[in-house]
C-alpha positions as CSV (number, residue, x, y, z in Angstrom):
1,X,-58.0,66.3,17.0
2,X,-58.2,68.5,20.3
3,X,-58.5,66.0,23.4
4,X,-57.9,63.1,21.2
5,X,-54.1,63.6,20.8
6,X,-53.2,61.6,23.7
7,X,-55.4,58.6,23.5
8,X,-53.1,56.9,21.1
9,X,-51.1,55.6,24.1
10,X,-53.8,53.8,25.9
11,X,-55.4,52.6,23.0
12,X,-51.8,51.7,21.6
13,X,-51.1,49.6,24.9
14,X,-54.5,47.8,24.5
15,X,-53.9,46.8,20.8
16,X,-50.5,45.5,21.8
17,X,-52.1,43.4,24.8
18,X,-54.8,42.1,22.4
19,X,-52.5,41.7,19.4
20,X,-50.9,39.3,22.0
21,X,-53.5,37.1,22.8
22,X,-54.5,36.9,18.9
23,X,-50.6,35.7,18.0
24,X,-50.9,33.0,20.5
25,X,-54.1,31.6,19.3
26,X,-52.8,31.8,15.6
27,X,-49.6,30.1,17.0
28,X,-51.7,27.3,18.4
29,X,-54.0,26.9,14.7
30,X,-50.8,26.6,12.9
31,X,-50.7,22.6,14.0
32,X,-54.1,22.2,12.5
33,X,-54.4,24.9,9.8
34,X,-50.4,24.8,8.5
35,X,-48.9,28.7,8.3
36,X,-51.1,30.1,5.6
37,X,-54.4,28.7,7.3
38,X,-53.9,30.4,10.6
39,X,-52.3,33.2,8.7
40,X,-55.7,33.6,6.8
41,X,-58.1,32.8,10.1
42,X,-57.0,36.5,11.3
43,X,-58.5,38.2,7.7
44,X,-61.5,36.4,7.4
45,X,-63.2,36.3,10.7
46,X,-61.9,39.7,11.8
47,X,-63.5,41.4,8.6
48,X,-67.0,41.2,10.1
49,X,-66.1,42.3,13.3
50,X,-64.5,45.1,11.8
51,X,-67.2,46.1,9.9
52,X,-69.5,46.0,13.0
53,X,-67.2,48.2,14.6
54,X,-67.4,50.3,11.3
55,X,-71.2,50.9,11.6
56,X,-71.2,51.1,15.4
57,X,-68.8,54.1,15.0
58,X,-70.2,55.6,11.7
59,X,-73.8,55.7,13.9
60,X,-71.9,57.0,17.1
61,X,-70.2,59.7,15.5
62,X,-73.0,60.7,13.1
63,X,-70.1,60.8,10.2
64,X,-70.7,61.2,6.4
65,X,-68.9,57.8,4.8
66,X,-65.4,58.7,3.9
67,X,-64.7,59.2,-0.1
68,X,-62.3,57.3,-1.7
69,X,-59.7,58.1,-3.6
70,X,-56.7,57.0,-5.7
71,X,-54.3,57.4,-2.5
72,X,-56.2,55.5,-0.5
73,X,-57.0,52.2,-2.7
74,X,-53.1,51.9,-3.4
75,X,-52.0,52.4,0.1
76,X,-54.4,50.0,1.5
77,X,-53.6,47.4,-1.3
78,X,-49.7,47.6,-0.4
79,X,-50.7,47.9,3.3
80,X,-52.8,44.9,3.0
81,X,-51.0,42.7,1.0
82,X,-47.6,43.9,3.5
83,X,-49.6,42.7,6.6
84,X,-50.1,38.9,5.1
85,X,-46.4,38.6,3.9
86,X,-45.6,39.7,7.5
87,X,-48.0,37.8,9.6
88,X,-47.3,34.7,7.5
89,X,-43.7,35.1,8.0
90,X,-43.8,35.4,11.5
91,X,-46.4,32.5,12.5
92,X,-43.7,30.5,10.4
93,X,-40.5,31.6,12.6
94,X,-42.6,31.1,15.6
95,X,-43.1,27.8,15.2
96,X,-39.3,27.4,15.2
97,X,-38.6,29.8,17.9
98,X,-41.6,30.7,20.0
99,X,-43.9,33.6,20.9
100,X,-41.5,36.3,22.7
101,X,-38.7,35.6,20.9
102,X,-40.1,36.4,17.1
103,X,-42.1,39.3,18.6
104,X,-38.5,40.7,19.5
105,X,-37.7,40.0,16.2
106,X,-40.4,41.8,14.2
107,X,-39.9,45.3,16.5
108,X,-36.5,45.1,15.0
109,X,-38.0,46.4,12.2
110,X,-36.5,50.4,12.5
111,X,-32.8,49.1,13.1
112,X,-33.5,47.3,9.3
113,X,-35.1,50.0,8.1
114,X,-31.8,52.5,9.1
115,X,-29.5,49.8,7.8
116,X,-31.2,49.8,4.8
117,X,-30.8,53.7,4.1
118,X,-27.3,53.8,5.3
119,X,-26.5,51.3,2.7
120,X,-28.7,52.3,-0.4
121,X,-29.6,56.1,0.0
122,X,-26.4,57.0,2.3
123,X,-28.5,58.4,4.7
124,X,-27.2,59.8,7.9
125,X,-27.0,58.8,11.0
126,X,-26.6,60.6,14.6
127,X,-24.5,59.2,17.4
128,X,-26.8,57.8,19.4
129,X,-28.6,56.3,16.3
130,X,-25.9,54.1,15.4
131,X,-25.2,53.2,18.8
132,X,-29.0,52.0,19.4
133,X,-28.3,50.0,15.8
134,X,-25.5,48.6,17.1
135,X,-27.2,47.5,20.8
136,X,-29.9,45.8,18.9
137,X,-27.6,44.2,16.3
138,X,-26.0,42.3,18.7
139,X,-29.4,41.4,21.0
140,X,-30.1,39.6,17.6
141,X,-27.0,37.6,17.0
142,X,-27.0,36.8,20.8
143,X,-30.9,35.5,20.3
144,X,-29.8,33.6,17.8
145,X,-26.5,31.7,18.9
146,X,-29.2,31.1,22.4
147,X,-29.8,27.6,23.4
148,X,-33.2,26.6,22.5
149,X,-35.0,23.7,23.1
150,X,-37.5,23.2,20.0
151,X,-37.0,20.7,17.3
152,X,-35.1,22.8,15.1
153,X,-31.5,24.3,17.5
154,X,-29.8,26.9,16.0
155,X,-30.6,28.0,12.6
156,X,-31.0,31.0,10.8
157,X,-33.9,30.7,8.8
158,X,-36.4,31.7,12.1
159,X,-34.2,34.7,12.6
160,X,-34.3,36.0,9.1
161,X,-37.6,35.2,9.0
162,X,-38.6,37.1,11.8
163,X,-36.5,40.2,11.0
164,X,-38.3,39.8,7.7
165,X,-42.0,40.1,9.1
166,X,-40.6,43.0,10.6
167,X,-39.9,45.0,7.6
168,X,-43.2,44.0,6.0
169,X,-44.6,45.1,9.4
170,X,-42.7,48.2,9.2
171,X,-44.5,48.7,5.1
172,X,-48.0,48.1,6.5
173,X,-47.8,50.5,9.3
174,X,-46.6,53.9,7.0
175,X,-48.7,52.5,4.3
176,X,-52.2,52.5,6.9
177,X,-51.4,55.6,8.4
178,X,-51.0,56.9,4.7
179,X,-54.5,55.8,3.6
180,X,-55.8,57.2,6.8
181,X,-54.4,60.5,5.8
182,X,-55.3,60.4,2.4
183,X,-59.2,60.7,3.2
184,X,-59.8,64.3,3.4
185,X,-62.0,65.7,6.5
186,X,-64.4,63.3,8.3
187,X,-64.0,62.2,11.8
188,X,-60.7,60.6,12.4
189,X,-62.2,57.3,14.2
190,X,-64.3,56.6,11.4
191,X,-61.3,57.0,9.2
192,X,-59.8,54.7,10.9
193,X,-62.0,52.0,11.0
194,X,-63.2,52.9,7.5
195,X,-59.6,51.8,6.6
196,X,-59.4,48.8,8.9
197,X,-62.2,47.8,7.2
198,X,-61.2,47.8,3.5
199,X,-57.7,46.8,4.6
200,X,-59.3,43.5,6.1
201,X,-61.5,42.8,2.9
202,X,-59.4,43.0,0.6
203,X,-57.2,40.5,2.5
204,X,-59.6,38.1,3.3
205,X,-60.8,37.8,-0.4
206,X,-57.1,37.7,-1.6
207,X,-56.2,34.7,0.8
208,X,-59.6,32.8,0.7
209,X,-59.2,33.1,-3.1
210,X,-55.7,31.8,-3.1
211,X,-56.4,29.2,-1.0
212,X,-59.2,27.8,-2.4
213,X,-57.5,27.0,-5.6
214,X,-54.0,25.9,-4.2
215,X,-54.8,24.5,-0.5
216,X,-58.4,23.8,-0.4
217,X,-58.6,21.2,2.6
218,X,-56.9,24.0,5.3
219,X,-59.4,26.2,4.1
220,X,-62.2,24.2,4.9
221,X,-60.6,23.4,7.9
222,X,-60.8,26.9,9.4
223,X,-64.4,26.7,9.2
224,X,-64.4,23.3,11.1
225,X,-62.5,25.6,13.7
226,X,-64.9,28.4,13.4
227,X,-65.2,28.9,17.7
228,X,-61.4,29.3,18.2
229,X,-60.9,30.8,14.5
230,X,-63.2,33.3,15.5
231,X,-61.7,34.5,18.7
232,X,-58.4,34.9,16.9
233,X,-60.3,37.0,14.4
234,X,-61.8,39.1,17.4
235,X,-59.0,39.6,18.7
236,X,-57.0,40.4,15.7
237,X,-59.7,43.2,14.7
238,X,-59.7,44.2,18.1
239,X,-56.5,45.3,17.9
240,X,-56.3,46.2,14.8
241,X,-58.9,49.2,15.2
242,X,-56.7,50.2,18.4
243,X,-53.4,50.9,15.6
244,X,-55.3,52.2,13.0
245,X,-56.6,54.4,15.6
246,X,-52.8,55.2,16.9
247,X,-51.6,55.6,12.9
248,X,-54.7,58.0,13.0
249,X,-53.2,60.3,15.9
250,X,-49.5,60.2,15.6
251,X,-46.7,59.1,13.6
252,X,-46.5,55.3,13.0
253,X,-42.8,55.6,14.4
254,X,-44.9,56.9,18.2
255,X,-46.9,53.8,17.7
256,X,-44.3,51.5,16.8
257,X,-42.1,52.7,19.9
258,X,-44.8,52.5,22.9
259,X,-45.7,48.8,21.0
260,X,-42.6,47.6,21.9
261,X,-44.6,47.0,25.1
262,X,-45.9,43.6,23.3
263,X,-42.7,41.9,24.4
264,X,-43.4,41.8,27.6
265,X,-47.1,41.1,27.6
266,X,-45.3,38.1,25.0
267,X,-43.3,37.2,27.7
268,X,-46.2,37.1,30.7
269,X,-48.5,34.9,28.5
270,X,-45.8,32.5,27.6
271,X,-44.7,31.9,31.4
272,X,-48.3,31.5,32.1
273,X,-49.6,29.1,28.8
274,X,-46.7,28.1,26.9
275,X,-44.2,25.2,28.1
276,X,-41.5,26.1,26.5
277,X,-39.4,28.7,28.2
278,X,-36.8,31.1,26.7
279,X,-33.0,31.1,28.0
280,X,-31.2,33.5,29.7
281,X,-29.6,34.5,26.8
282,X,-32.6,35.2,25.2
283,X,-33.7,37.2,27.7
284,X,-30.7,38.9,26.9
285,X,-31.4,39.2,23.3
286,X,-34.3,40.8,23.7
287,X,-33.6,43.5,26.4
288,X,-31.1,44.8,24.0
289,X,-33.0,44.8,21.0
290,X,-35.7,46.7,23.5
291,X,-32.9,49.4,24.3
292,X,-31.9,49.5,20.7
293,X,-34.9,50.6,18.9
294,X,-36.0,52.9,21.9
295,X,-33.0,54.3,21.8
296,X,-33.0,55.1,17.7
297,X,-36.4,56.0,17.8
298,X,-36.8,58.2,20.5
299,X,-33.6,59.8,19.2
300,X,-35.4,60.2,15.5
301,X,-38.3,61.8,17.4
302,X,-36.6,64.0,19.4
């Protein structure tokens, strides 16, 4: 990868800013479209960008068109169908709790994942592992016994929620970086975006399909909202390209830590768009939830 090693930080950093700016549009569709409508406007109008973006770096890079194997179709299949369980989970806890806090909620994903191993394969854990589990435990009870001004004060369901996108977050990420890998030789950017491009079909026709025989009047409606619809899907490819890019050029646990970076750019956009504001115990919440998977991750990669 020579030169390349290092560009997954900038391009991580961009994805995160975009990814940002896609959330909040699909936020704001979810009064109009319901959960699975907005869920589904970031599948079906970012599939054409991303195959633009396919042939404008498949004629830039003078590349051969990746083969396809077994490996690749299954990990794309679980990362696809991963990435629409989690999206669709989080739009639905951010309707309860708002923009920053459920993107706090979905980087929790590494403090599950440890739990999870700790409890079912007895895994083991350093010092300052269980410490940065611990940290971002209790940034998540704290966010959710926070003060919050919505319709809905106090439950559980937006937290579990939440934590729950995570993990199928968490899925999508090792499973993308795994079909990446699986295609042998090629240039890695077209690998990418070869993937990113599958990935995105496969979950526009799955959704579109599924709505059009269980919830055909949202459906329709997206096209109605085709101008706004299609920013989100911009956007959305837009950063997509930029992760599948990072999965390309490092472990999906580098990405995953320099992403936490979305939180804040979460935070700017809501001071700056959103009325509602988050409490100081929220604030809370998610600075140690921050410090918690930094800390377990940059321990893991040490």
């Amino acid at each position: 990868m020579g030169d390349l090693t290092w560009a997954w930080i900038p391009v991580t950093i961009i994805a995160a800013g975009l990814q940002t700016g896609r959330n909040a549009i699909q936020l704001h569709l979810t009064e109009q479209l319901g959960t699975i409508g907005a869920t589904l406007v970031r599948f079906l109008y970012g599939f054409p960008v991303a195959i633009i973006i396919t042939l404008a770096v498949f004629i830039a890079t003078k590349s051969e068109i990746p083969t396809i194997n077994h490996s690749f179709i299954l990990f794309v299949i679980a990362g696809a169908f991963s990435q629409i369980f989690a999206t669709y989970l989080m739009l639905g806890a951010m309707r309860y709790r708002g923009l920053v806090v459920v993107t706090a909620l979905t980087k929790a994903e590494p403090i599950e994942v440890a739990i999870f191993g700790i409890i079912i394969l007895n895994d083991q854990l350093s010092f300052l592992s269980i410490i940065g589990i611990i940290v971002a435990t209790v940034g998540v009870i704290v966010i959710a016994h926070s003060p919050h001004s919505g319709p809905r004060k106090l439950s559980l369901y937006p937290i579990l929620m939440g934590l729950s996108s995570g993990i199928f977050f968490a899925i999508a990420a090792v499973s993308f970086r795994g079909a990446i890998l699986s295609i042998e030789g090629g240039n890695i950017v077209m690998n990418a975006s070869w993937s990113l491009s599958f990935s995105l079909g496969i979950q526009a026709i799955a959704l579109s399909t599924w709505m059009y025989f269980f919830n055909r009047s949202d459906l329709m409606q997206t096209f109605k909202l085709w101008r706004i619809s299609f920013l989100g899907g911009l956007l959305g490819a837009l950063a997509s390209s930029g992760w599948f890019l990072g999965f390309a050029l490092t472990s999906a646990a580098n990405v995953r830590t320099l992403g936490l970076i979305e939180i804040l750019f979460s935070q700017m956009l809501a001071w700056r768009i959103f009325v509602m504001k988050i409490s100081a115990k929220e604030i809370l919440g998610i600075s140690l939830i921050i410090l918690g998977v930094g800390t377990l991750l940059l321990n893991q990669n040490s």
